[in-house]
N, C-alpha and C positions, 0 to 999 in steps of 0.2 A: 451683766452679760445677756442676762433676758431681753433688753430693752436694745440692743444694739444687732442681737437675732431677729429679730422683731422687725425690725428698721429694715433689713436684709429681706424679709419677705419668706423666710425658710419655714419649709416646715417640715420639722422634726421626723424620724423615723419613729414609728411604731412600739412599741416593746412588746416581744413576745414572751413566750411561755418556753424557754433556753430548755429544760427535760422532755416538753412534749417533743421539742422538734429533733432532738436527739434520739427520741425514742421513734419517732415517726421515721426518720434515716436509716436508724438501726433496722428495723424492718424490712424496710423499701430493700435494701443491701441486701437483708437475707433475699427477700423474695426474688430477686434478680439473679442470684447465686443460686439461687435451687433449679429457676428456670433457665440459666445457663448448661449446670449438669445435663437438663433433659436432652438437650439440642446438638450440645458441644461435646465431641468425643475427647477432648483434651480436658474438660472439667470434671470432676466427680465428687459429690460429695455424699456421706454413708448416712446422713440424717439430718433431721431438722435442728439437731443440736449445735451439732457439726457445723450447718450454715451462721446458725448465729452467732457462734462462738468467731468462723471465719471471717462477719461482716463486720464486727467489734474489732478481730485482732488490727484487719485490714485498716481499721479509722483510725485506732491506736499506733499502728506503723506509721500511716502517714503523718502523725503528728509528732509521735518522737523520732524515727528513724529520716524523714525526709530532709530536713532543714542538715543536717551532715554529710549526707549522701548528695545533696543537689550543691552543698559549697565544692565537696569533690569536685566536680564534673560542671562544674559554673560554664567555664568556655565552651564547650559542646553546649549547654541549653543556648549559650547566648548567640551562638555562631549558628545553630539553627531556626533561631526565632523561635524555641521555646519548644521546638519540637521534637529533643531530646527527652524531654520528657516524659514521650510517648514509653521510651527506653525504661525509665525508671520506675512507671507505672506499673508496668509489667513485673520487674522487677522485687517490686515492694508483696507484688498480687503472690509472686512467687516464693517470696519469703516468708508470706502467711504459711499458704501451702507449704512448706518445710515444719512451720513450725507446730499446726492443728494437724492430724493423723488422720481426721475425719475430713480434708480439704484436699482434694489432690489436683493441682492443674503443671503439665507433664509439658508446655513450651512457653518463652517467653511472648510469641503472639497472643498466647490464648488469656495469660496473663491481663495484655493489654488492654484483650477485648473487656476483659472481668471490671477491668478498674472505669474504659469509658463509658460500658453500659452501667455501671453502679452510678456514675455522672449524671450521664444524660437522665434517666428516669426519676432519680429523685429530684434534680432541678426540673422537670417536666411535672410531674406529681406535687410540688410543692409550690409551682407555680398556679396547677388549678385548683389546688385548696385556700388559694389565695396570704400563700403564705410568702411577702412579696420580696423581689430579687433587691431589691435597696435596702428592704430592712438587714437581710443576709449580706449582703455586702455590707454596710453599717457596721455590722459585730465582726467582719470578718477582717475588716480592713482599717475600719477608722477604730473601732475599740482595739486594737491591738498595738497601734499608737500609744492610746490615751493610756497603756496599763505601763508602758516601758517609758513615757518621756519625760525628758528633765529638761525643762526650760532653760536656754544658753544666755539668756536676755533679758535687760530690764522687760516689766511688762505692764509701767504704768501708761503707755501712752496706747489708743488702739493702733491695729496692723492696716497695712492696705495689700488685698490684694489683686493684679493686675491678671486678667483673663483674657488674654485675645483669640478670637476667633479670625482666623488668617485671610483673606482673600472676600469677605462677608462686606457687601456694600450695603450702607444707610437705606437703600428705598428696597433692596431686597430682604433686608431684616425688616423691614415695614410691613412687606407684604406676607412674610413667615408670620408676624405677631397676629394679623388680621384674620390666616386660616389656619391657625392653630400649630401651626412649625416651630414652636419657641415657644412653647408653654410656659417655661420657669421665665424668661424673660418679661413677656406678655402679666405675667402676675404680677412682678415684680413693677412694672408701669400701671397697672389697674388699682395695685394695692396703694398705691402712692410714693414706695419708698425710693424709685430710680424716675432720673429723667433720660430722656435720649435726645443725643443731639446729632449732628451731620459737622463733619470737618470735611475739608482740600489739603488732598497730597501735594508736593512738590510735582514740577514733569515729569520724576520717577519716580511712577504711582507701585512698584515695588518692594519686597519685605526688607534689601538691605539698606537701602536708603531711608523707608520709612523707620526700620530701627533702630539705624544709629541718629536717626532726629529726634527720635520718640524715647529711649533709653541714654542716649549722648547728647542728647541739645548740641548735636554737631551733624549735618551732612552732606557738608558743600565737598562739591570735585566727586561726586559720585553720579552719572548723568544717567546709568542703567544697572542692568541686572547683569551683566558683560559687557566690557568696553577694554580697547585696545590701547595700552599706555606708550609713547612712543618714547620718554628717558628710558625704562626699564628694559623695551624689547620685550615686552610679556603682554599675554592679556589676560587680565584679574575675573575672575567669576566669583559669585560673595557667597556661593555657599561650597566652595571648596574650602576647608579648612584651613589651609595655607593661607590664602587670600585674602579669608571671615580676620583673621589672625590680622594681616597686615592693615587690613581698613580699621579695625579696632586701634590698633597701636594709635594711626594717623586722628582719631578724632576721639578718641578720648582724653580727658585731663585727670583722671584717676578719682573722680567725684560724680558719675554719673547715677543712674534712679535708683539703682542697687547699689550705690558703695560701700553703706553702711549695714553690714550683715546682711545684705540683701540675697537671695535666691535666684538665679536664673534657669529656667527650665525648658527648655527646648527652642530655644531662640537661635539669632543668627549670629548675633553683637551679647553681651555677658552685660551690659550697662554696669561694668565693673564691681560685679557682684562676687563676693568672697566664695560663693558656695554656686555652682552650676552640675548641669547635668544637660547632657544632648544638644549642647549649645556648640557650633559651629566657629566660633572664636576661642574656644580653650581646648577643645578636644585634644588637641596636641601637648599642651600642657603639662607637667611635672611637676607644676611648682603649689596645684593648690591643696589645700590644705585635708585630711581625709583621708582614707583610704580607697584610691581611685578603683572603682568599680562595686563599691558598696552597694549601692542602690538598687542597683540593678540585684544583687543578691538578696537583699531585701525584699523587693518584687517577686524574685524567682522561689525563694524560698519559702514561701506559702504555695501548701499545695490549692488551697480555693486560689488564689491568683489564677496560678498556671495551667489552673484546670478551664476554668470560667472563660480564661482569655483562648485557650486551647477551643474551645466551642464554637468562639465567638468568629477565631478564624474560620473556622471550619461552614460557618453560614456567609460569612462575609464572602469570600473566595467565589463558591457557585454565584454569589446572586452578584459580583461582578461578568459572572461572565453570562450569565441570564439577561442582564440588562444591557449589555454591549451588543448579544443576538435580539434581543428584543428592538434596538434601534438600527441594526437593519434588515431587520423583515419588515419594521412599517418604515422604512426609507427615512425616519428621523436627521433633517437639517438643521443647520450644521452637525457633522460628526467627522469626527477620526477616528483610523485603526487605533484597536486597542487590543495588542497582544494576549494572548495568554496567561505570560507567565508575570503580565504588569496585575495582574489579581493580588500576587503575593504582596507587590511595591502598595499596593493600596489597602491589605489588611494589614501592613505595618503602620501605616499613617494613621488608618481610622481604628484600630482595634489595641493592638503591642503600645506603640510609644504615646497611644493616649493614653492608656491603664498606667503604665512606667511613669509617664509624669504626673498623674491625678497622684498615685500612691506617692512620689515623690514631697508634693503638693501639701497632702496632708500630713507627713511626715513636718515638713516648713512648722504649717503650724505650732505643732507640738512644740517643736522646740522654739518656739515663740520668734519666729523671725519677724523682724518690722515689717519687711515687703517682699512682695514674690511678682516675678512676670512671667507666665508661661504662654505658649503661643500655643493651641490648638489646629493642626496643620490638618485635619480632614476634610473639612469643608471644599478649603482651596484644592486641595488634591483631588478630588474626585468629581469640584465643577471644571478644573482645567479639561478634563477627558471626556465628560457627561452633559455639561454645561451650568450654567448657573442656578437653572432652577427646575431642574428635570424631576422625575421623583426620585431616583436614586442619589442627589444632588441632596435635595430638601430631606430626606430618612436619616442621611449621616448629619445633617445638621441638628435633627432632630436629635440625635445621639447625643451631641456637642452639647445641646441646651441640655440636656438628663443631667451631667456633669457639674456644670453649672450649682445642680438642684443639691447633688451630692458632696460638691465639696461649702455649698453654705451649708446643707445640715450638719456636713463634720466640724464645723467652726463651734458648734452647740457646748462643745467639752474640752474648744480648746484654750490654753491657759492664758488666752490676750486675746481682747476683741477685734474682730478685725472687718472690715469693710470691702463689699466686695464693686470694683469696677471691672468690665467689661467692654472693649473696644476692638477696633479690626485697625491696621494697618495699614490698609487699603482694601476698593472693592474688586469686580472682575466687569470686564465687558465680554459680551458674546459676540460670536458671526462666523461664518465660513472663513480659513484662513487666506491668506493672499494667493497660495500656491493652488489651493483649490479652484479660487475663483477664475484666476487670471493665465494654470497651467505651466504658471515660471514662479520660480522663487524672486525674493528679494538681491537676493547674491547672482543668479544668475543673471537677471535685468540688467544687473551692474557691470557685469564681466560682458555682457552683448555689445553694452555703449561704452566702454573702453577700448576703442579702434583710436591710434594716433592721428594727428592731425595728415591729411594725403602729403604724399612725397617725406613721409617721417618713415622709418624703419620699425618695423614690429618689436617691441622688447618683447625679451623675453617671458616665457611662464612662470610663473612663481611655483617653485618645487615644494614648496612649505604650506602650501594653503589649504592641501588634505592634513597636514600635522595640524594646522592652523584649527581647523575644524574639529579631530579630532580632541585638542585640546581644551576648547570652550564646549563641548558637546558630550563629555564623556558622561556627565551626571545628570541627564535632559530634566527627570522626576526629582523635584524636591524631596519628597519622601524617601527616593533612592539615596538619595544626598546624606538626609540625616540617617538615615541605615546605616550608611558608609563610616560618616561619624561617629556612631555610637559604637560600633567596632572599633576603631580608633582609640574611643574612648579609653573603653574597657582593655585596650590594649596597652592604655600609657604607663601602667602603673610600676614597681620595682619586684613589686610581688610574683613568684611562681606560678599566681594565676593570671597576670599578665601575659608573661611570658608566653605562656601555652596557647592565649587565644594572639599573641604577636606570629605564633608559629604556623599557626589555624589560619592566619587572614596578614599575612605579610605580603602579595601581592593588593589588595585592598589598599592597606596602609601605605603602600608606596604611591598609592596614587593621590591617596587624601594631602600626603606631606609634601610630594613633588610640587613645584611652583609652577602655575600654569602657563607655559611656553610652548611656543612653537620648537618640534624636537627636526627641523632643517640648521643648516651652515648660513642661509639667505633667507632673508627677508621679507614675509609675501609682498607682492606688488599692491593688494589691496587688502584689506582683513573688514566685512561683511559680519554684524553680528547682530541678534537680533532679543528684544526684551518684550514679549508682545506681540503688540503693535506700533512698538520704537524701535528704529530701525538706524544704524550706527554704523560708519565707513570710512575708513580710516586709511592711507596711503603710506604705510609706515616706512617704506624708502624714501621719504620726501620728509625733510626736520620740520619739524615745529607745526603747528597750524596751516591747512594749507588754507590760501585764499579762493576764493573763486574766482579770482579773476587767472590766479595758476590751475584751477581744476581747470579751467575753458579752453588756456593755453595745453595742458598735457592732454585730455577728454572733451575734445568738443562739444560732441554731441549727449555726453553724458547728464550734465543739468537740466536738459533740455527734456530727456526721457525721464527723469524722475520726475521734474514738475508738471508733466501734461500727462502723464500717469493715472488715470480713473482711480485706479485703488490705492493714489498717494495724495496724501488732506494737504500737507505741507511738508518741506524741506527747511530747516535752517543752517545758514554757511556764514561765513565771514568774508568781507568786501575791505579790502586795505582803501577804497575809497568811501567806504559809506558805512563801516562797521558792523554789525549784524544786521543780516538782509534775513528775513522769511520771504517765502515764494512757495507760491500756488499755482495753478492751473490759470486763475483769471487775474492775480494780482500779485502785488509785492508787497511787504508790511518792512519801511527799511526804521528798523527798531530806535538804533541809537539817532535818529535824524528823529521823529515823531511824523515822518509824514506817509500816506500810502500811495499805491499807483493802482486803479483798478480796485478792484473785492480785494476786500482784506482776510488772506486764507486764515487767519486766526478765528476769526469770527463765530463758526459752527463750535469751539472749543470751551467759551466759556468769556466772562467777563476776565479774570485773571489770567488768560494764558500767556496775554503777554509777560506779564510778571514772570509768570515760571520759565519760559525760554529766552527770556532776557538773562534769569539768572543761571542758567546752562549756561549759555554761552559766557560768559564768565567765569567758568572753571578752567583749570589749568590741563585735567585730562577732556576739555570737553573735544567729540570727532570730528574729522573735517567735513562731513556734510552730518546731520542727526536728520531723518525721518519719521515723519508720524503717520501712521494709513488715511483715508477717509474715513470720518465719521458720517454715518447712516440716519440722518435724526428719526426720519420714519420709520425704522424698520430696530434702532435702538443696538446698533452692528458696528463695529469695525473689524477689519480684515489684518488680525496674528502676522508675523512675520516668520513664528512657529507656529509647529503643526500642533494648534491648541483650540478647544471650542469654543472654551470662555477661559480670559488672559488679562492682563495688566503686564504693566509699565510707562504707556504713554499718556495719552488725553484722549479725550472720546468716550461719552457714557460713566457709567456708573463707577471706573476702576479707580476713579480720582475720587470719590466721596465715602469714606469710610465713616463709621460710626461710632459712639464715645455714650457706655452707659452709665450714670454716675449715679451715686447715692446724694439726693434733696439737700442734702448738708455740706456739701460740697459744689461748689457751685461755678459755673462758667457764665464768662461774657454774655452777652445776648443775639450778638455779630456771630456770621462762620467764622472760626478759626484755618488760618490756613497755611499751613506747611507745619510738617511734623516737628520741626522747632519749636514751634510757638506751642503747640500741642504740650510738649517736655516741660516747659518751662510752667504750665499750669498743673501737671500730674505732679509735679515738685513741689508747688506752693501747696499741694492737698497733703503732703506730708509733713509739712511746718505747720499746715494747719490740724494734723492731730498731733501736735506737739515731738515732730522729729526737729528740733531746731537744725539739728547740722544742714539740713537740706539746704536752706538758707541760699538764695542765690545773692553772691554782691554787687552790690547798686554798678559799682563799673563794670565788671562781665558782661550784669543785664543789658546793660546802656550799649556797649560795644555790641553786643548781640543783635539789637535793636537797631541801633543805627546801621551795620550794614547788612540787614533785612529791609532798609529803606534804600539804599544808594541800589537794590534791583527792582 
């Protein structure tokens, strides 16, 4: 075990002195408690005895009375993001007072204030005696694993586990390792025991495509992050959980990188893993195995969790809305509004459901599971708003790497060795969004150049295109996404305490389950949607694939304005005479023929791009026109189709090259890798190669797989 810790680059937590620190609390309490009476008319206490005796009952409470009292009342902590808790704090403070004679606090506020200020000062006070928050978390979180687990699983073979950090491109982790933004990374490359390499997304340089290539070794007919289906009459978004559901069914074969007792943790696809949590493909679920909504109880039921994570919001929150005012008083470009109350959406991402899955995470362990994939979602959440590499951007990543640090040293005692990799999905590109720059949306551009041909008759409006919009737009914030989900979650189960948070969050749930449709009788005339800086247009009154040579006929002048368009790189359509046509500003790139006309607008994108919209265009949902903005080489920009600062989905900069950090013993090609298939397919043979044989891929699978990764 030593030798395979070692490998990993961990270093261990400290051991303390367990009675000093006990004793050193025990104090801290009283003294907070005494200095409360002087101040607070609601506190009293009759002596110094009194105080100790109340600082002791109060720790004693929290430890046997809380874990019963917090199962009670589950749905209120989890439907408030934990901030029921504030309730029970109180609570417990008041139930000392009941039961020390010498303790008297006379309202449930003053309660509350007793139990946050006994918080705040001893984690403040024990931070400057340098008595350090990881080690305390260590005994708080991961020893409490290691006392209750009973391993489910053989555990002759070591684990792997899969760490992604969401939206993190290759040359921006480069430049984190180089100024110190990725510390546990950066060690872990110094010391010897990881390499890092650079892969290519598909053209949807986005999390549902990337992970059902990356967890399914399947992605094809997925062209964006929303795309309008024209058999169905709906249009799919991959992290509504209906949707996440349906794309799962379509591309998996019941053997993906989790099949085999595998862990999914907050992902968007399950890679058909028996055991998940916050993952966007099963939220709806009944069927898995568990007690739905454990985990989360698990979480909640430590009071250090609830307390810790309680703080952590509570700094998190202002210093969003500190660095939101902070970029614009000095006019910081690109930016977008950022609400108020998206502070909350963003201490869920980077604070709540990364604590909920790290805890989850180390749980895995314990019970010795072969493989875990969890997806790390604050990074990407807070450059989509911030930008890629702002300092509030780079602080949470910095978080992300801590994490990292934390769950290799929890590996130190657990009962299978396991190995840890580290990768992103995809990266992010920055730049002012297209609306900014240009004062029109992408949709509206579109609806300006849909004038009929002269002497044709105006049709009419499409009554459905605000339902339209409403429907792909209702969950803009991923983090808001899996919030929604995780309410879902915790509401699927048979249990009473299902029930109660189904009661709590039944308009939620209606919307997580509902399939994503337009809620008109008609049709829109055009359905406009947007991944980025990929941009998707779809004529859904009109069957099948339209051509361009019918778009020209219906829209004359409409092709015309996207391809001379400044802040449009390319267009790709279909030509019933010359088969997929790209078209730019100065050329034409007609695909399936091999020849050009003019600049070839692919060109600024990359050696492969033909590759990837060759094989868009190939898909059965692929739109009748697909868009991608200008890419900026100078300036290292392209122009959102959402109001985003730094985005992905298409091609252009850094959103296409994500990152893949492996452990030396495990080893990749020496070529980039390129499309999250081919990615899958080597994360696979790394688990036959510490001896998962089932992973096994068969010679005809692989072959079929391969060959038609070559016919694009």
């Amino acid at each position: 075990m030593s030798d395979a810790i070692g490998k990993g680059g961990v270093r261990p937590a400290h051991r303390r002195r367990p009675l000093l620190r006990i004793l050193l609390i025990w104090l801290l309490a009283t003294g907070v408690i005494v200095g409360l009476s002087a101040v607070l008319s609601d506190v009293h206490v009759t002596s110094l005895a009194a105080a100790l005796s109340a600082a002791a009952l109060i720790g004693l409470l929290n430890a046997l009375v809380w874990p019963l009292v917090l199962w009670l009342v589950l749905p209120l902590t989890v439907m408030t993001l934990g901030l029921g808790v504030v309730v029970l704090n109180g609570a417990i403070v008041l139930l000392a007072s009941a039961i020390e004679p010498g303790f008297e606090v006379s309202s449930l506020w003053a309660g509350f204030v007793v139990a946050m200020a006994v918080t705040i000062v001893t984690t403040a006070v024990s931070g400057a005696l340098a008595i350090d928050d990881d080690g305390f978390w260590y005994r708080n979180v991961v020893t409490r694993y290691g006392k209750r687990a009973t391993p489910v699983a053989k555990l002759d073979s070591p684990g792997l586990l899969f760490l992604e950090i969401d939206g993190l491109a290759h040359d921006v982790l480069v430049r984190a390792i180089r100024d110190g933004n990725a510390p546990t990374i950066a060690r872990w490359l110094r010391e010897g025991s990881h390499r890092l390499a650079r892969w290519q997304t598909d053209w949807s340089s986005q999390t549902g495509a990337c992970q059902a290539g990356l967890l399914h070794g399947n992605n094809d007919d997925m062209p964006a992050f929303r795309w309008w289906e024209k058999d169905r009459g709906v249009a799919i978004v991959t992290n509504h959980p209906r949707d996440a559901a349906e794309l799962e069914r379509r591309h998996s074969n019941g053997r993906g990188l989790l099949f085999s007792d595998g862990a999914s943790r907050a992902n968007i696809v399950s890679g058909d893993a028996p055991h998940s949590l916050l993952t966007m493909s099963t939220a709806l679920r009944r069927d898995r195995p568990g007690r739905i909504g454990q985990d989360y109880f698990a979480y909640f039921a430590n009071p250090y969790n609830v307390m810790r994570t309680l703080l952590l919001v509570a700094r998190e929150v202002p210093s969003e809305w500190w660095s939101a005012s902070r970029q614009r008083r000095l006019d910081i470009q690109p930016r977008i509004h950022r609400s108020a109350s998206y502070a909350l959406i963003r201490a869920w991402a980077t604070v709540i459901q990364r604590d909920l899955q790290v805890n989850s995470l180390i749980a895995d362990m314990y019970a010795g599971r072969p493989v875990v994939y969890t997806t790390f979602l604050a990074y990407d959440e807070v450059a989509h708003h911030s930008g890629i590499e702002r300092p509030e951007t780079l602080a949470t990543l910095r978080q992300v790497d801590r994490q990292l640090n934390r769950i290799a040293a929890a590996t130190l005692a657990a009962p299978r060795e396991y190995r840890l990799v580290v990768l992103s999905d995809h990266g992010q590109s920055q730049g002012a969004t297209f609306l900014d720059r240009y004062g029109v949306s992408l949709e509206q551009l579109v609806r300006e150049n849909m004038s009929p041909p002269a002497g044709q008759a105006q049709r009419p409006p499409s009554a459905s295109a605000e339902d339209l919009a409403a429907a792909t737009d209702e969950q803009p914030s991923e983090a808001g996404a899996f919030l929604g989900a995780s309410v879902a979650e915790v509401a699927g189960g048979p249990s009473w305490l299902s029930k109660a948070v189904r009661r709590l969050s039944r308009r939620q749930r209606e919307r997580a389950e509902k399939p994503t449709e337009h809620a008109g009788a008609e049709l829109p005339e055009v359905a406009v949607m947007a991944s980025g800086c990929l941009g998707l247009i779809s004529f859904p009154r009109e069957p099948g694939r339209v051509t361009l040579e019918r778009i020209e006929q219906l829209y004359p002048d409409l092709i015309a304005a996207l391809r001379s368009h400044v802040g449009i790189g390319f267009l790709l359509v279909r030509s019933e005479a010359h088969g997929a046509v790209v078209m730019g500003s100065g050329g034409v790139n007609y695909l399936d023929e091999g020849r050009l006309e003019g600049d070839d607008p692919l060109a600024p994108y990359g050696a492969e791009a033909a590759r990837h919209v060759r094989r868009t265009d190939g898909f059965a949902h692929c739109p009748d026109i697909v868009v991608n903005s200008t890419y900026w080489r100078d300036s290292d920009e392209v122009a959102a189709f959402e109001e985003l600062v730094g985005s992905h989905g298409g091609l252009g900069g850094t959103q296409a090259y994500p990152f893949l950090l492996h452990p030396v013993e495990l080893e990749l090609p020496s070529e980039e890798l390129v499309g999250a298939e081919l990615v899958h397919r080597h994360l696979r043979s790394w688990l036959v190669q510490l001896g998962h044989e089932e992973y096994q891929l068969g010679g005809e699978q692989a072959a079929a797989r391969e060959a038609a990764r070559d016919l694009v």
